[in-house]
N, C-alpha and C positions, 0 to 999 in steps of 0.2 A: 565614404567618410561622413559621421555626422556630421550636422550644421551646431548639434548643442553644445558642443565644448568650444566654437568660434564664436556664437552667439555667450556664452559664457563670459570669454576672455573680453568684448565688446563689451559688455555689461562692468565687471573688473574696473575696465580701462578708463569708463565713464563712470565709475564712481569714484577712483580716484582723482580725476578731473573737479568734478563737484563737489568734494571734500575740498581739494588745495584751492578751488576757487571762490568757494563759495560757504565755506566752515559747515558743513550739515551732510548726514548720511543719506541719500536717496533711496536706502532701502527701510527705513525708517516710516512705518505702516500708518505712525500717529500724521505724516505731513498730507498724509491723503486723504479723501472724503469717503472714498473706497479701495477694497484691495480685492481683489481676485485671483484666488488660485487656481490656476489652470491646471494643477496637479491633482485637484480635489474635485473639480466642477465641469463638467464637460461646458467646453465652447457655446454650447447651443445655450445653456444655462445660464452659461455667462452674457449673453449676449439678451435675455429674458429679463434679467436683472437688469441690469442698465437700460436697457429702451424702457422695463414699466416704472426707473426710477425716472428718467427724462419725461414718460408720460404722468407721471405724477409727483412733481416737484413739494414737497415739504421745508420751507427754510427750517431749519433748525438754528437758526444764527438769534436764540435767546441771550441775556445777559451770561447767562451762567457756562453756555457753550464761548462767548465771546472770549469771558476772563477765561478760561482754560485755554483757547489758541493765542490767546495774548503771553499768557507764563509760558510756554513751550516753544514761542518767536524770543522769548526774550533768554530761556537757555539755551535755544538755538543758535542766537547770537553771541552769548558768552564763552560759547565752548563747554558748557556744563551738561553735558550730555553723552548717551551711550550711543 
């Protein structure tokens, strides 16, 4: 038996959680700083990327990145969102 269709319904289960609790979709790409598909990327790649982002930290947190996570907290919170 696979695990992907139980790890699926897990995933489901805690989004619907996180929506009723907390108004916002967790699959929702913009709430992250990064996204990784593992459908696209081998493991090992993924794993290259992250350590040479953690070995080479760049803030990017300018004004203009700021006002953009500030508008998307603030439809986040409205409900004004896909």
């Amino acid at each position: 038996m696979s695990r992907i269709p139980k790890i699926e319904r897990f995933d489901a289960g805690h989004s619907r959680a996180m929506r009723a609790a907390f108004n916002f979709d967790w699959n929702d790409a913009l709430l992250y700083h990064i996204v990784l598909n593992f459908a696209r990327v081998t493991i090992d790649a993924c794993v290259k990327v992250v350590c040479d982002l953690a070995q080479h930290q760049q803030s990017q947190d300018d004004s203009e990145t700021k006002a953009a996570l500030a508008k998307r907290l603030r439809e986040i919170n409205s409900g004004d969102h896909q």
